[in-house]
VOKOLDO-158973 format. One record per residue: residue number from 1; x, y, z of N, C-alpha, C, O in turn; residue in one letter. Coordinates in nm, 2 decimals. Example, Ala and Ser with C-alpha at 12.3 -4.5 7.8 and 13.67 -1.06 7.14 Angstrom:
<rs>
R	1	1.32	-0.57	0.78	1.23	-0.45	0.78	1.32	-0.33	0.78	1.42	-0.33	0.85	a
R	2	1.28	-0.22	0.71	1.37	-0.11	0.71	1.29	0.00	0.79	1.34	0.11	0.80	s
</rs>
This chain:
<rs>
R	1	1.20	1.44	-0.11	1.07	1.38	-0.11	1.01	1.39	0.04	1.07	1.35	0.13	x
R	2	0.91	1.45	0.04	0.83	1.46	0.17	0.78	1.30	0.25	0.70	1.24	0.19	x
R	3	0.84	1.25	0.37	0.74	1.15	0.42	0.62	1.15	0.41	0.56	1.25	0.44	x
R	4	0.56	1.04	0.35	0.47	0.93	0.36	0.39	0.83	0.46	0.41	0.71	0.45	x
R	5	0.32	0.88	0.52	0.26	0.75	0.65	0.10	0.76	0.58	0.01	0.83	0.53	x
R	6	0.14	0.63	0.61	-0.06	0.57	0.62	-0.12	0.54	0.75	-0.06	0.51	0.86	x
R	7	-0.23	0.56	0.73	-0.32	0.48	0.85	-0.38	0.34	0.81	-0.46	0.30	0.73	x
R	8	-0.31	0.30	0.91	-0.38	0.14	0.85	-0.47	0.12	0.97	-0.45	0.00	0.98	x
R	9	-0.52	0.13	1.02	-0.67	0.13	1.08	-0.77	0.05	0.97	-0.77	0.08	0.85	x
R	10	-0.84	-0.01	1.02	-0.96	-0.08	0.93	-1.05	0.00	0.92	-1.12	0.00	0.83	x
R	11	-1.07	0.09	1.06	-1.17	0.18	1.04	-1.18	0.26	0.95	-1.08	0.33	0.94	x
R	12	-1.30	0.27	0.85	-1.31	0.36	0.74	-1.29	0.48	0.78	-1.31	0.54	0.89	x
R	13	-1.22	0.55	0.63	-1.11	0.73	0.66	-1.19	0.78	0.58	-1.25	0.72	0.49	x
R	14	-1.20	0.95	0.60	-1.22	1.04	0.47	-1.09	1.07	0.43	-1.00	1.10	0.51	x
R	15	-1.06	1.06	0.29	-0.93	1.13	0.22	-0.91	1.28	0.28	-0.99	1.32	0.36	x
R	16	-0.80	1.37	0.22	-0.80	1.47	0.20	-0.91	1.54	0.09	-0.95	1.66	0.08	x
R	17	-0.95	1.45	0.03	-1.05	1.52	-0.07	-1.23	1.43	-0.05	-1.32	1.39	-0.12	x
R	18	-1.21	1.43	0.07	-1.35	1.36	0.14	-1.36	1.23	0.11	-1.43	1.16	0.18	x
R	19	-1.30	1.19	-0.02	-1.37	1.03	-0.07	-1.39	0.91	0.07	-1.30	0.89	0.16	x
R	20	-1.49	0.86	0.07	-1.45	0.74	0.19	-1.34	0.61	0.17	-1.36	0.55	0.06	x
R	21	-1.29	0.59	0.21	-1.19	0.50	0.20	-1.13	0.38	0.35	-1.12	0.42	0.46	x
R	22	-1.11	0.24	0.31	-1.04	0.14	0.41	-0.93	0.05	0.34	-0.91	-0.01	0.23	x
R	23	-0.86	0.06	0.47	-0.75	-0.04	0.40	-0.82	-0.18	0.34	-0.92	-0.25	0.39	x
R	24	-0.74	-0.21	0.23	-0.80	-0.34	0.17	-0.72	-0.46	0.20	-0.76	-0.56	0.25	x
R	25	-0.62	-0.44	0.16	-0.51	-0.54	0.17	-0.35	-0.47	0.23	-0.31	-0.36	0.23	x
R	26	-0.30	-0.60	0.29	-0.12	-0.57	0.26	-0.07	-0.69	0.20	-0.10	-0.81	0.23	x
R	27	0.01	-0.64	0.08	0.10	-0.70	-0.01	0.23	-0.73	0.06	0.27	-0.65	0.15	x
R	28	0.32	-0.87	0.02	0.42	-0.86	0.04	0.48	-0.86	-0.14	0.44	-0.93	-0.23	x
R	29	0.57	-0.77	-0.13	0.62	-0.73	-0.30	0.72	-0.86	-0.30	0.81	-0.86	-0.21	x
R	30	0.73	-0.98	-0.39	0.76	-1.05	-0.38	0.91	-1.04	-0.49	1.01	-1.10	-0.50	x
R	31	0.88	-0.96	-0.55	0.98	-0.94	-0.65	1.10	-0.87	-0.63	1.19	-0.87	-0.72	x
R	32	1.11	-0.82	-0.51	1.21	-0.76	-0.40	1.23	-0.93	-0.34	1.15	-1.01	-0.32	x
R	33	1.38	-0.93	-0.32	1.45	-1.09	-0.22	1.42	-1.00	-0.07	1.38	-0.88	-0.07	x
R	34	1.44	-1.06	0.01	1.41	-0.99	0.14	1.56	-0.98	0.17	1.66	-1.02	0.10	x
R	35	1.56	-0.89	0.29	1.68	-0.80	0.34	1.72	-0.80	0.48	1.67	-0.72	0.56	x
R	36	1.79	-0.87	0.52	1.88	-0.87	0.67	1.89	-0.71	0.71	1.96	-0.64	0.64	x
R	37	1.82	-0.69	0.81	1.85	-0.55	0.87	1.84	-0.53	1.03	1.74	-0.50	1.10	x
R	38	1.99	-0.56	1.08	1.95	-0.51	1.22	1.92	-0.64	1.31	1.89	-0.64	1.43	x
R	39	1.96	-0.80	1.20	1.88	-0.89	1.27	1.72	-0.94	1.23	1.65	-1.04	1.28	x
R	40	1.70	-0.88	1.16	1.55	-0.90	1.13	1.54	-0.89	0.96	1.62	-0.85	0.88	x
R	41	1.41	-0.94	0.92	1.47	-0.98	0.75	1.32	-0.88	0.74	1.21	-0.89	0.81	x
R	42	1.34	-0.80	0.64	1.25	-0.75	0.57	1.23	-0.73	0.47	1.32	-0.75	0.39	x
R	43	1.09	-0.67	0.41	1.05	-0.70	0.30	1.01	-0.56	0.23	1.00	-0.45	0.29	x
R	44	0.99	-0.57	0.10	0.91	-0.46	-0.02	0.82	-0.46	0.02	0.82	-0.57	0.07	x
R	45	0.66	-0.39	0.05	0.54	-0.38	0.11	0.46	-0.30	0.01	0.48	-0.18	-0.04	x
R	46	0.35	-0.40	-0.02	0.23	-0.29	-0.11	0.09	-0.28	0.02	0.04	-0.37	0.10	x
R	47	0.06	-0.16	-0.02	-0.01	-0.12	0.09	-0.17	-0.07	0.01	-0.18	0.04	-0.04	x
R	48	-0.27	-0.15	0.01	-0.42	-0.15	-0.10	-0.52	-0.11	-0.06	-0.56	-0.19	0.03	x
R	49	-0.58	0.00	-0.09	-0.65	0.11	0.01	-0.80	0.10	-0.14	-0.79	0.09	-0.26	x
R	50	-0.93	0.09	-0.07	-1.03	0.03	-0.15	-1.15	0.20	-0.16	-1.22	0.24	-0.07	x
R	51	-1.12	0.25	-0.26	-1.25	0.38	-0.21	-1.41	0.34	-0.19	-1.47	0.25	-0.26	x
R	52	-1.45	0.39	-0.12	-1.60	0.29	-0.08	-1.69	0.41	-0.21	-1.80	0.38	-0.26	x
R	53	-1.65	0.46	-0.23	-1.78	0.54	-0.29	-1.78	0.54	-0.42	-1.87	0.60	-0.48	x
R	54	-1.69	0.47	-0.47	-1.68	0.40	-0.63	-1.63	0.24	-0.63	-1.65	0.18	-0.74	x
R	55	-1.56	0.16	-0.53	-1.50	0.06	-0.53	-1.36	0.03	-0.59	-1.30	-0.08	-0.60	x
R	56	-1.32	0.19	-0.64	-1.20	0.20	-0.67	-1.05	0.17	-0.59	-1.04	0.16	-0.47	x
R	57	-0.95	0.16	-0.66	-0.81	0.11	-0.58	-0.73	0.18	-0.58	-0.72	0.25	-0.68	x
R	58	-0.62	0.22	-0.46	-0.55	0.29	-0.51	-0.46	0.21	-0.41	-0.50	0.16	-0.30	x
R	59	-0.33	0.22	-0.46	-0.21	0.14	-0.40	-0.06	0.19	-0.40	0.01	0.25	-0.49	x
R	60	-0.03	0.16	-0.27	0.16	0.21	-0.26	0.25	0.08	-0.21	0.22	-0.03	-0.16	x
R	61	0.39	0.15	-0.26	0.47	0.03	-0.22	0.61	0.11	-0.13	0.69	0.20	-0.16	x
R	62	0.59	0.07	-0.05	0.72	0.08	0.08	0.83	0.01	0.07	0.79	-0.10	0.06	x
R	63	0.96	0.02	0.06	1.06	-0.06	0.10	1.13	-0.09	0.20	1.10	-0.04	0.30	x
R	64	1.21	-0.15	0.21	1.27	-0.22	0.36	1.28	-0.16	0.48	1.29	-0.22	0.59	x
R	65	1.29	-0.02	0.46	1.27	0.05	0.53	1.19	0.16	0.62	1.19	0.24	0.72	x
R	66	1.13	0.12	0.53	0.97	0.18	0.53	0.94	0.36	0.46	0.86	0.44	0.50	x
R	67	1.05	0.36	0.34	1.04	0.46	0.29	0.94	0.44	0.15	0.97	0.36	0.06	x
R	68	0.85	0.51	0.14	0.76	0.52	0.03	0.88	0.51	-0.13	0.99	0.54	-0.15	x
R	69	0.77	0.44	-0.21	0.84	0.41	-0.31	0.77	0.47	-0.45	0.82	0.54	-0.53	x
R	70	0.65	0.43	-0.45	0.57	0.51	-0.54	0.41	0.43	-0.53	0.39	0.32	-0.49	x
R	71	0.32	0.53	-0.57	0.17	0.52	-0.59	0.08	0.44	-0.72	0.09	0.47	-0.83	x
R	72	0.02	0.37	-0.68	-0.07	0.28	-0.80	-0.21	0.36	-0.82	-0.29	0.37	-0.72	x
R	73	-0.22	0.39	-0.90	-0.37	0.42	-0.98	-0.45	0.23	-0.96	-0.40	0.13	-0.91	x
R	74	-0.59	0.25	-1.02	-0.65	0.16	-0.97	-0.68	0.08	-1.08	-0.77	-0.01	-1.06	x
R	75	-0.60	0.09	-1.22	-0.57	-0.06	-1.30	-0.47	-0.11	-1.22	-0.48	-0.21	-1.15	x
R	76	-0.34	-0.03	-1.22	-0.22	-0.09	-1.14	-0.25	-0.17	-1.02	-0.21	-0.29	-1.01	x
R	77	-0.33	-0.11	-0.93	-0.36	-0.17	-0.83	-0.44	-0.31	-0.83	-0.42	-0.39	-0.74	x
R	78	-0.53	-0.34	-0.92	-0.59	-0.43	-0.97	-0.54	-0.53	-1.05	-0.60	-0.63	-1.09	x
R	79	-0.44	-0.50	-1.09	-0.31	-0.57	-1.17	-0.22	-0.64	-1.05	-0.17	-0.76	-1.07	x
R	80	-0.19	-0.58	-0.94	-0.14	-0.64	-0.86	-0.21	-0.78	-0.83	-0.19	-0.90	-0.85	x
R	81	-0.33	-0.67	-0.74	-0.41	-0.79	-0.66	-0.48	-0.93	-0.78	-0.55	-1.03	-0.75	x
R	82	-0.45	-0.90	-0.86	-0.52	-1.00	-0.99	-0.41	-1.09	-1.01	-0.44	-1.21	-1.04	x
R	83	-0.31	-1.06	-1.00	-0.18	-1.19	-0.99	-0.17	-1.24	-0.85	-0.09	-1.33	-0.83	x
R	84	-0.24	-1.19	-0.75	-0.19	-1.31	-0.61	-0.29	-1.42	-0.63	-0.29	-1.52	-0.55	x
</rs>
């Protein structure tokens, strides 16, 4: 699997396919227990990215490590954010 980085900048981004977009939220994935690593306890991470030019969602989730885990479409993502 190819790395995965985001820009979490607030400053609004163009995608690869121009849409406008800003980070919306960070999730802590709660359903992951947290993890001693190194001295430091960490966590599952959803990461909620808002498209400005429809109000659509689209969302990922990172693990302890900070290796990508997989991508939310924008019920998924709204399923999330609808249970915190």
């Amino acid at each position: 699997m190819k790395p995965t980085e985001l820009n979490l900048s607030i400053t609004p981004k163009l995608s690869k396919l121009g849409r406008p977009y800003r980070l919306s939220c960070i999730v802590k994935n709660l359903q992951h227990p947290s993890k001693w690593i190194n001295k430091v306890e960490h966590w599952h991470w959803y990461y909620m990215f808002l498209y400005t030019d429809d109000n659509s969602y689209v969302g990922f989730e990172f693990d302890y490590n900070d290796n990508f885990i997989q991508k939310f479409n924008h019920e998924a993502t709204r399923k999330i954010l609808d249970s915190l």
